[in-house]
Residue, then its C-alpha position, 0 to 999 in steps of 0.5 A: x466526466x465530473x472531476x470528482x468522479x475522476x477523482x474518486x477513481x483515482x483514489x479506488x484504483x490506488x487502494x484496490x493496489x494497495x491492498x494487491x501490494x499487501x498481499x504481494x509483501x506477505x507473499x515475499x515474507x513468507x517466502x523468506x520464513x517469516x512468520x505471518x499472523x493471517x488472523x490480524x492481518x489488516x493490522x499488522x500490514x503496516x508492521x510486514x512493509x516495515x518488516x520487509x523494508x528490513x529484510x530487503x536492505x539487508x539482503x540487497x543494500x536496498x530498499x525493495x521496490x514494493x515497499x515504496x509502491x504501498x507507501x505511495x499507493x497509500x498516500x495517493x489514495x488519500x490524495x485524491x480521496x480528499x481532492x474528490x471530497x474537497x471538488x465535491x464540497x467546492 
C-alpha cells in the first residue's frame, strides 16, 4: 500500500470521529439544558467543546474525556493530512 494513501486514510477516519465527537458534545449539552443553535452549527463546534469542557469540570473536577477526544482527533486529522500531502510532494 502506497504510504500516502495510508496516510490519507488515516486523516479520513480522524475527521469522520471528529465529526462523530461533535455530535456526541451537542448530544451531552443538550442533555444538560444548554442551548443549541442547529442553524450555525459547524460553527460554533468549537464554542460547544469549550462549552462542555466547562461544564464537566465543573460538574466533575475534570475534564471529560470527549473534549480531549475532538481535540486530538482534530489535530491527528491534520497531521496525517499534511504528512499524505508532504509523501505525495516528496
Amino acid at each position: 500500500m502506497n504510504i500516502t494513501i495510508l496516510f490519507a486514510v488515516i486523516a479520513g477516519i480522524a475527521i469522520v470521529w471528529h465529526i462523530v465527537l461533535g455530535a456526541m458534545i451537542v448530544n451531552e449539552l443538550m442533555k444538560r439544558k444548554q442551548k443549541i443553535q442547529f442553524i450555525i452549527i459547524k460553527l460554533m463546534l468549537p464554542i460547544y467543546a469549550n462549552r462542555y469542557k466547562k461544564i464537566t469540570l465543573e460538574e466533575t473536577g475534570k475534564v471529560g474525556s470527549l473534549f480531549y477526544q475532538y481535540v486530538i482527533s482534530a489535530n491527528g486529522a491534520l497531521v496525517f493530512a499534511l504528512a499524505a500531502i508532504i509523501s505525495k510532494v516528496a
